[in-house]
C-alpha positions as a printed NumPy array, in Angstrom:
array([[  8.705,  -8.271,  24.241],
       [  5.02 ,  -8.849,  23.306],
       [  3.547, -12.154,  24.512],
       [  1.452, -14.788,  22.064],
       [ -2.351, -13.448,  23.781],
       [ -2.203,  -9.871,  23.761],
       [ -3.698,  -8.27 ,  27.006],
       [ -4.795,  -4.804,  25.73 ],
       [ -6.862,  -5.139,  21.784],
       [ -7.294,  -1.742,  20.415],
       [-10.056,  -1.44 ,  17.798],
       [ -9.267,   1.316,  15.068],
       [-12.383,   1.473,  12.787],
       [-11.165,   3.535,   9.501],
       [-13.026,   5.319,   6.909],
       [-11.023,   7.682,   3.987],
       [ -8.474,   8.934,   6.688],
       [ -5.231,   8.662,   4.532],
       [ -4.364,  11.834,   5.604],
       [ -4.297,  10.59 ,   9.817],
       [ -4.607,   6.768,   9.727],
       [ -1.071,   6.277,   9.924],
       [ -0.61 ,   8.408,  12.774],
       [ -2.864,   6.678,  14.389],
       [ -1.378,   3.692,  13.93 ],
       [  1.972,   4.517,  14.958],
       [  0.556,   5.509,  18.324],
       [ -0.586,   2.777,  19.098],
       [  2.934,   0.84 ,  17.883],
       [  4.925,   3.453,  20.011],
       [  3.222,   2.355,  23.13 ],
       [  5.525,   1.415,  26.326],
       [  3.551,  -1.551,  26.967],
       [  3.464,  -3.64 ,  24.01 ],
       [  1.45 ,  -6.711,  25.028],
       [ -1.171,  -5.385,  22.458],
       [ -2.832,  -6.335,  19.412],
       [ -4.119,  -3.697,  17.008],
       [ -7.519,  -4.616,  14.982],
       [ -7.64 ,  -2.281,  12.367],
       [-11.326,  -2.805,   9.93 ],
       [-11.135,  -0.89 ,   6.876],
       [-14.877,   0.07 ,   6.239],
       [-14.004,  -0.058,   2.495],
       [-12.275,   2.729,   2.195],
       [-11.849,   4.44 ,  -1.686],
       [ -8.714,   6.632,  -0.577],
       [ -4.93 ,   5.387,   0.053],
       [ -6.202,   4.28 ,   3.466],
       [ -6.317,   0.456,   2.443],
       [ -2.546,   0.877,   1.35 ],
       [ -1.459,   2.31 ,   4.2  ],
       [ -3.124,   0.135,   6.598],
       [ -1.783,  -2.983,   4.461],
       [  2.26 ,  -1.364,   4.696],
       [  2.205,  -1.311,   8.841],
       [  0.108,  -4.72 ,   9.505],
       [  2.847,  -6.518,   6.925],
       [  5.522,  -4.978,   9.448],
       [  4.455,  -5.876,  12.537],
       [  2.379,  -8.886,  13.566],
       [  0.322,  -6.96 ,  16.111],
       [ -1.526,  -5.453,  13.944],
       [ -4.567,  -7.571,  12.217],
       [ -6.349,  -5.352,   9.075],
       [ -9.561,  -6.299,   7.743],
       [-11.488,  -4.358,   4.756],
       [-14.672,  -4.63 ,   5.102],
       [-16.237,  -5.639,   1.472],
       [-19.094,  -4.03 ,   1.026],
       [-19.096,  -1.337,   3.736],
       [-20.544,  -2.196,   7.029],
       [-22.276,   0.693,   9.037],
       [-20.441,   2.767,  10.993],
       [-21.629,   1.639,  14.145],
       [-20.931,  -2.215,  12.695],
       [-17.585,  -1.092,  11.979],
       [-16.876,  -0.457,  15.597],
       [-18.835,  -3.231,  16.694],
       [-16.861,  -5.209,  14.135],
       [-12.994,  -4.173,  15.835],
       [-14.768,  -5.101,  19.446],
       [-16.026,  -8.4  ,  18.481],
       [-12.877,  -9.442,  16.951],
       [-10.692,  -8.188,  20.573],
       [ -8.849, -11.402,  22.095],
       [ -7.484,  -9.305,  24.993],
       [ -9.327,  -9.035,  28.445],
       [ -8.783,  -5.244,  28.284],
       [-10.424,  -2.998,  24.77 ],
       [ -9.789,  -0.078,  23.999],
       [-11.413,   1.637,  20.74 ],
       [ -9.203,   4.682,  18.511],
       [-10.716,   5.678,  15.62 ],
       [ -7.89 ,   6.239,  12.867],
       [ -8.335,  10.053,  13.501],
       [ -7.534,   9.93 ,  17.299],
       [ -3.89 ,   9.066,  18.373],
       [ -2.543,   8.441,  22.022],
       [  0.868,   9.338,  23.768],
       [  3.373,   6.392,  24.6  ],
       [  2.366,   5.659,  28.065],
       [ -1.154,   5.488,  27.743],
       [ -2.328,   1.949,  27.942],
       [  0.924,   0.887,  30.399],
       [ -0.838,   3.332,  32.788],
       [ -4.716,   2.035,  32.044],
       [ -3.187,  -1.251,  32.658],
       [ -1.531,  -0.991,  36.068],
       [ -4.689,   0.821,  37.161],
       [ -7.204,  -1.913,  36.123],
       [ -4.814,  -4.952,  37.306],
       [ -4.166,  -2.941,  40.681],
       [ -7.684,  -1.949,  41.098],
       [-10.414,  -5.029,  40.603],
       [-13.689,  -2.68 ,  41.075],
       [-12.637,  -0.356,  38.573],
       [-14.392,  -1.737,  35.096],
       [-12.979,   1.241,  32.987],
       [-10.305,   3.731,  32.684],
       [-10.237,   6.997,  30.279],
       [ -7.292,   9.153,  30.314],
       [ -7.778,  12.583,  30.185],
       [ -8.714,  13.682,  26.333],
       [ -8.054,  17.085,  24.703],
       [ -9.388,  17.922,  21.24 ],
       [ -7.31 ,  19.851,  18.451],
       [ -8.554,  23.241,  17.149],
       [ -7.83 ,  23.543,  13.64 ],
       [ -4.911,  25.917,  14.464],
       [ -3.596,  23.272,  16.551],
       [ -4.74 ,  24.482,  20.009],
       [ -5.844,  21.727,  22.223],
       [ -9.407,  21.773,  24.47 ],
       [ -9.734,  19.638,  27.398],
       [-12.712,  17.455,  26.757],
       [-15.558,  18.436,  29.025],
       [-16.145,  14.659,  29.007],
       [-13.058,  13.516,  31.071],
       [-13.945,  13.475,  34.657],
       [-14.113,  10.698,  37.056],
       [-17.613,   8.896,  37.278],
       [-17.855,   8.307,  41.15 ],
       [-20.588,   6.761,  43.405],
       [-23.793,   5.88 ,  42.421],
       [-24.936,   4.17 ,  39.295],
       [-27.447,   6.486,  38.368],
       [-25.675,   9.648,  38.795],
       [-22.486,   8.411,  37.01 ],
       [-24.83 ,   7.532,  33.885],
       [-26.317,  11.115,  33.876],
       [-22.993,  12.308,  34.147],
       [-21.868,  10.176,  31.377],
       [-24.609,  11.405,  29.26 ],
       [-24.526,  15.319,  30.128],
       [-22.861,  16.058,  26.563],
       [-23.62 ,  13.157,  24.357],
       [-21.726,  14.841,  21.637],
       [-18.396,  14.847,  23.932],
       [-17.704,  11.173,  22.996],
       [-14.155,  11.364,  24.896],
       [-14.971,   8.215,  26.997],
       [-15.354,   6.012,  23.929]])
């Protein structure tokens, strides 16, 4: 049953993506943990994305959609989904990304279990166009100190996986 304050907001910025948006979505709604909210901000889309979003957020209440009239920047558009979070734990998905069912209950239990752990990214794998996935070279566990962890997290700044 999902509670009145959600504890995990996922931020779906959107852009023309009638062709994935709804899987997204759905993702997120299939979720074993379901003490969620999902922010989704339309960047004023001029596909069938706005009528799609509008269908799931007037089915379930955990979803909050917002078109953004005129566009926002890109960057603004994700800044937009954070800034509106109410949960103590964020989590972005663009509309072309989606997530398997157990995701967040397992990013949960390992932030409430673990207090010095301020972030937790499951492993990602991209799609090939002929379906085949890639393991993200971005998915690895930054360990010890601050300044290696940041080079780390910068090796391949075109591996955005974390985000």
């Amino acid at each position: 049953m999902t509670s009145a304050t959600p504890r995990v907001s996922v931020g779906m910025p959107v852009f023309n993506l009638e062709a994935c948006v709804a899987r997204a979505i759905e993702s997120v709604l299939a979720q074993t943990f379901d003490e969620l909210e999902l922010i989704v901000s339309d960047n004023g889309s001029t596909d069938g994305t706005e009528a799609i979003c509008r269908r799931y957020a007037a089915r379930d209440a955990r979803i909050r959609y917002t078109r953004q009239a005129p566009a926002i920047s890109g960057f603004d558009n994700f800044r937009y989904v954070l800034d509106a979070a109410r949960a103590p734990y964020f989590m972005w998905l663009p509309a072309d990304d989606f997530v398997l069912p157990g995701l967040l209950g397992r990013a949960v239990a390992v932030l409430d279990a673990r207090p010095d752990v301020v972030s937790c990214v499951p492993r990602v794998e991209f799609l090939e166009r002929d379906g085949t996935p890639r393991r993200a070279p971005g998915t690895f566990a930054l360990m010890g100190a601050l300044d290696d962890n940041l080079r780390l997290f910068l090796r391949d700044p075109m591996d955005n996986s974390r985000f």
